[in-house]
C-alpha positions as CSV (number, residue, x, y, z in Angstrom):
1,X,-17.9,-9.3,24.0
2,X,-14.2,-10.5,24.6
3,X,-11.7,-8.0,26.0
4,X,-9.7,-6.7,23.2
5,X,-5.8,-6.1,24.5
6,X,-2.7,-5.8,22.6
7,X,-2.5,-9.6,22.8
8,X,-5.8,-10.3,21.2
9,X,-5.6,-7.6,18.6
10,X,-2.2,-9.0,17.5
11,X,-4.2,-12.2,16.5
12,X,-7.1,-10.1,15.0
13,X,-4.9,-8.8,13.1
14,X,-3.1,-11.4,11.7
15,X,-6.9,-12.8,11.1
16,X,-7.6,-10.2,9.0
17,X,-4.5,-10.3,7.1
18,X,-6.0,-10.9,3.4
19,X,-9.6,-11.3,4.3
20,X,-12.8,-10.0,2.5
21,X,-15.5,-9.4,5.2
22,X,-13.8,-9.3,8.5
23,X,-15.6,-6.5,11.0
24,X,-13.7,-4.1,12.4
25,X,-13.7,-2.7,16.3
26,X,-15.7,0.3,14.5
27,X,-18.4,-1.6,12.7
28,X,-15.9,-0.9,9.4
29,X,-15.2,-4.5,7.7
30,X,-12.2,-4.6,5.6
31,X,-13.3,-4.8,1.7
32,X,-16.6,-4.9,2.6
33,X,-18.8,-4.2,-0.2
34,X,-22.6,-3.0,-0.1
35,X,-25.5,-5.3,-1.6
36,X,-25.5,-4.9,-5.5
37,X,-27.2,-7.3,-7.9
38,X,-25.3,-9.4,-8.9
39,X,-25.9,-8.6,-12.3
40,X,-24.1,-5.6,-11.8
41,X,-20.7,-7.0,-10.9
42,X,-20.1,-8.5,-14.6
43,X,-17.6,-10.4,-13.2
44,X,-16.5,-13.4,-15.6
45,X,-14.4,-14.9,-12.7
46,X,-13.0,-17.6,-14.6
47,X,-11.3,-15.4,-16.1
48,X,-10.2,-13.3,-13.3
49,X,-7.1,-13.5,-11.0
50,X,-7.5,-13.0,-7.1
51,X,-5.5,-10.0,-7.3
52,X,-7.3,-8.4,-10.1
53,X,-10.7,-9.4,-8.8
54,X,-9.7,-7.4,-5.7
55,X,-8.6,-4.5,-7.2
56,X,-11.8,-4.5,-9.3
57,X,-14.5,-4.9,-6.0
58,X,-11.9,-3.1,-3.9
59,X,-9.4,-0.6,-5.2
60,X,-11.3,1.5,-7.7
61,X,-8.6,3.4,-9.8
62,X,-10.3,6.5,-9.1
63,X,-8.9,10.5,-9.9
64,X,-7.6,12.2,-6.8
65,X,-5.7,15.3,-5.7
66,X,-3.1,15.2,-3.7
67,X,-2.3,18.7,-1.5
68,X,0.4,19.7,-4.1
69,X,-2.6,19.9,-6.5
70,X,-1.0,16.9,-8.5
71,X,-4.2,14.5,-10.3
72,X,-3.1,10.5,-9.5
73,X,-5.2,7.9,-9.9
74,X,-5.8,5.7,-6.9
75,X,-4.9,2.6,-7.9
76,X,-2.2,2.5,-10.9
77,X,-0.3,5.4,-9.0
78,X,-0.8,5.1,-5.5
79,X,-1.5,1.4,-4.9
80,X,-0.1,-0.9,-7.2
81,X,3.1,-2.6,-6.1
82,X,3.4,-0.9,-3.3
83,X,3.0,-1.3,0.9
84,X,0.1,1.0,2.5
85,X,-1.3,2.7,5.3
86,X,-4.3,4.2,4.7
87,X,-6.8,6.7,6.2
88,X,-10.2,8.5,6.0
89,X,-10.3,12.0,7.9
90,X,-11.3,15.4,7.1
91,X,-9.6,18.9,7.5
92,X,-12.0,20.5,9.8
93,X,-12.7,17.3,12.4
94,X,-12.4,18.0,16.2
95,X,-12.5,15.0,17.8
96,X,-11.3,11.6,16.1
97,X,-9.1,13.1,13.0
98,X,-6.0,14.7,15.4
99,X,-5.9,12.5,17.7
100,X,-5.2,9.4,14.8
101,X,-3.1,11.9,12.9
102,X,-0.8,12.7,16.0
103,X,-0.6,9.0,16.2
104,X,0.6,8.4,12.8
105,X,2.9,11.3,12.9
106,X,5.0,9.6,15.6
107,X,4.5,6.0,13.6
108,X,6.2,7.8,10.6
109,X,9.1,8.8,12.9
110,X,9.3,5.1,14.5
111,X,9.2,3.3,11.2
112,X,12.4,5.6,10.3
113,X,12.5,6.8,7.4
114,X,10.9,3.8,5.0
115,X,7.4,5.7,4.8
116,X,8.0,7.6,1.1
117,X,10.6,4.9,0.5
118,X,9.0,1.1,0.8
119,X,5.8,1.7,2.6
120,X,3.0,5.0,1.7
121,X,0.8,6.7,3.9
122,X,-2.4,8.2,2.4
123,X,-4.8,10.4,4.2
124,X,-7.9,10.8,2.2
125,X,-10.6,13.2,3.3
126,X,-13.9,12.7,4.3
127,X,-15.3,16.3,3.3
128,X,-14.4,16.9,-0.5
129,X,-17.1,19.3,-0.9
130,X,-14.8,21.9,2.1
131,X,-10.9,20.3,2.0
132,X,-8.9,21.6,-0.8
133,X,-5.2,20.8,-1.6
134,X,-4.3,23.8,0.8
135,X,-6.7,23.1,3.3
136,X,-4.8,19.5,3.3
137,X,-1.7,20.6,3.1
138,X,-2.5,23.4,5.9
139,X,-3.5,20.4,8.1
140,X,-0.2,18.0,7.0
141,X,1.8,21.1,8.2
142,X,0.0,21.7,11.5
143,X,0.3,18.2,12.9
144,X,4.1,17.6,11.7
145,X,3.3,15.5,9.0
146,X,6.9,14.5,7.4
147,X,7.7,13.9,3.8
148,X,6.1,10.6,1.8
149,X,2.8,11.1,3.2
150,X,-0.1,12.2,1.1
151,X,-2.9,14.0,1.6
152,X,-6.0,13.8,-0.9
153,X,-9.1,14.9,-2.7
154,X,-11.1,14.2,-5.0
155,X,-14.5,14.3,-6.9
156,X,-17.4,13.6,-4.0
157,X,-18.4,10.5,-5.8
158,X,-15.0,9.1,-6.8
159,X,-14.0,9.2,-2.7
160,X,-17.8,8.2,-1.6
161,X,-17.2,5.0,-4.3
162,X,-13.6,4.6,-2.8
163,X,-14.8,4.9,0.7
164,X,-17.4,2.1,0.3
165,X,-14.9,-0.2,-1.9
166,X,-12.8,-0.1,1.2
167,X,-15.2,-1.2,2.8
168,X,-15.9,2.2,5.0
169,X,-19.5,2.4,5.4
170,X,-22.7,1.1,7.5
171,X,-25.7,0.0,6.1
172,X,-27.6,2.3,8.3
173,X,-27.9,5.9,6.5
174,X,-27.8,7.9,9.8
175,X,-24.1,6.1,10.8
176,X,-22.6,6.3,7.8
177,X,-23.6,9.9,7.5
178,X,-21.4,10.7,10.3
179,X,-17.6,11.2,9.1
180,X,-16.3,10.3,12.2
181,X,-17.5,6.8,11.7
182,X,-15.4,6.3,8.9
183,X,-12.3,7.8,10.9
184,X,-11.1,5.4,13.5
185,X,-9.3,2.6,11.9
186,X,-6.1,2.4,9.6
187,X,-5.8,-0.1,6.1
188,X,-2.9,-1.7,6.1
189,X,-1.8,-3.6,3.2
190,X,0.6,-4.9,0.6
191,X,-1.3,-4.8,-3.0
192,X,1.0,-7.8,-4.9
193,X,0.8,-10.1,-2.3
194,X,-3.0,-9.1,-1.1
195,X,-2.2,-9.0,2.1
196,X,-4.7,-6.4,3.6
197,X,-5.4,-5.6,7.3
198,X,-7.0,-3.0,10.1
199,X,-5.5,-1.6,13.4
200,X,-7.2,0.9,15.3
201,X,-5.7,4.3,14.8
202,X,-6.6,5.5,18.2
203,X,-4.0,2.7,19.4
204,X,-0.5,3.5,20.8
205,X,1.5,4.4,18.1
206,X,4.3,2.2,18.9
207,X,1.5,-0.8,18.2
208,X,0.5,1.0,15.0
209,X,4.3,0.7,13.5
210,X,4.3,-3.0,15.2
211,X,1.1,-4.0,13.2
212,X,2.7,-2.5,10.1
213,X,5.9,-3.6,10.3
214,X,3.9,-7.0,10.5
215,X,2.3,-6.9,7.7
216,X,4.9,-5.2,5.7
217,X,7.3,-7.6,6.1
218,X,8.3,-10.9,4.9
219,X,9.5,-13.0,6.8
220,X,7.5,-11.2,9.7
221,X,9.7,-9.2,12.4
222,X,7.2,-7.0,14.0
223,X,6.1,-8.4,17.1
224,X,4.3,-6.9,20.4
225,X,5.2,-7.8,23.6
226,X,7.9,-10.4,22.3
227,X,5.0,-12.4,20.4
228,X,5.6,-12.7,16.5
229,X,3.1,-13.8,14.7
230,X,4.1,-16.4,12.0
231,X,3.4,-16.6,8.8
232,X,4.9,-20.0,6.7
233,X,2.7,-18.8,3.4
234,X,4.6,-15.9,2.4
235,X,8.7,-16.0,1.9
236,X,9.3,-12.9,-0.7
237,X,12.6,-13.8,-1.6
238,X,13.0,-11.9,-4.3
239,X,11.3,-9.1,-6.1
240,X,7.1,-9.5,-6.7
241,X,5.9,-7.6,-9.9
242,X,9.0,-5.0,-9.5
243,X,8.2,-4.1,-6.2
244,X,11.6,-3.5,-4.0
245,X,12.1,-5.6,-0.4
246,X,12.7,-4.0,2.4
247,X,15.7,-3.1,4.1
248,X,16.2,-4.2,7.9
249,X,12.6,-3.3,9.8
250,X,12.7,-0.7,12.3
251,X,12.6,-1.4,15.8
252,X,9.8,-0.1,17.4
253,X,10.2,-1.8,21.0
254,X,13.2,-1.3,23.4
């Protein structure tokens, strides 16, 4: 297998960016989906727009509970419109969960003050059955979390279905068994445009905010070791479906 650097995964990245299918360094592949008949699906996809389509396979509007015990619904209220980062981990992990958590932390306070403002972090736990909203919000507190981040619950289905619409899961029962499988890598994406995307959480956090600030903005400023990776498709000029633009991107490299 090819060496993965901060070189190569810049160009993973931006490989990934709107794919269905791509595999992640974890064995997670971005909106992967497990084998259903196809008579399931009941997709009419004449009649379907990409965006739809993938909110349908992908972004179930699900009930969660956020660790101010407020219901939202996954997509309509946390999704739509908007710039993410999002994350599987559970309260009561000891290896994987703090160490991506600790990372993020200091991503929230590189990306300066836009995360609650243009672009939303989500943390959705592993163990509904054991983390409730003050068991999340116990955690958010312990490891610094800042304000615009959100911690959530939910139903055991609801986030099981979530988790495998995300495309967290292996097909092998014993792997995707274990939570910390589903806890290494970070969902990066901007819903109107479809632009969706991995980065490994357990990388340096500067890179995190790079690969973010990537994907988050249009035309592209983040960079990583002075390469910017170029994107002629997408020029959001103006507003798309009511979603505000960005101010000036933070700078994450000296």
């Amino acid at each position: 297998m090819k060496k993965i650097n901060r070189r190569n995964w810049l160009a993973a990245a931006g490989a990934t960016t709107a794919a269905v299918g791509v595999t992640g360094l974890t064995g997670t592949t971005l909106f992967g989906q497990e084998a259903t008949p196809a008579g399931k699906h009941n997709y009419n996809f004449k009649n379907l727009s990409p965006r739809e389509l993938i909110q349908r396979r992908h972004l179930p509007n699900v009930e969660l509970i956020t660790q101010d015990n407020k219901k939202v619904h996954f997509y309509t209220d946390l999704v739509k419109d908007k710039r993410v980062v999002i994350q599987f981990m559970f309260a009561r992990c000891k290896d994987i969960c703090p160490i991506i958590t600790h990372n993020l932390v200091e991503v929230q306070r590189l990306l300066k003050g836009r995360v609650g403002s243009d672009i939303f972090f989500y943390s959705i736990t592993l163990s509904p059955e054991e983390d409730s909203p003050r068991d999340l919000k116990a955690f958010a507190k312990k490891h610094g979390v800042g304000s615009g981040w959100t911690f959530l619950t939910g139903k055991p289905d609801d986030i099981l279905l979530l988790r495998k619409s995300l495309g967290f899961f292996y097909n092998n029962p014993k792997e995707d068994a274990d939570r910390n499988n589903h806890s290494g890598m970070v969902v990066v994406g901007t819903e109107p445009l479809m632009r969706w995307a991995m980065c490994q959480g357990g990388a340096a956090p500067d890179w995190i905010a790079t690969v973010i600030q990537t994907e988050a903005d249009a035309p592209l400023t983040g960079s990583v070791d002075g390469i910017k990776q170029a994107d002629l498709a997408v020029r959001m000029k103006g507003p798309v479906n009511g979603m505000k633009q960005p101010g000036p991107a933070a700078h994450v490299h000296k």
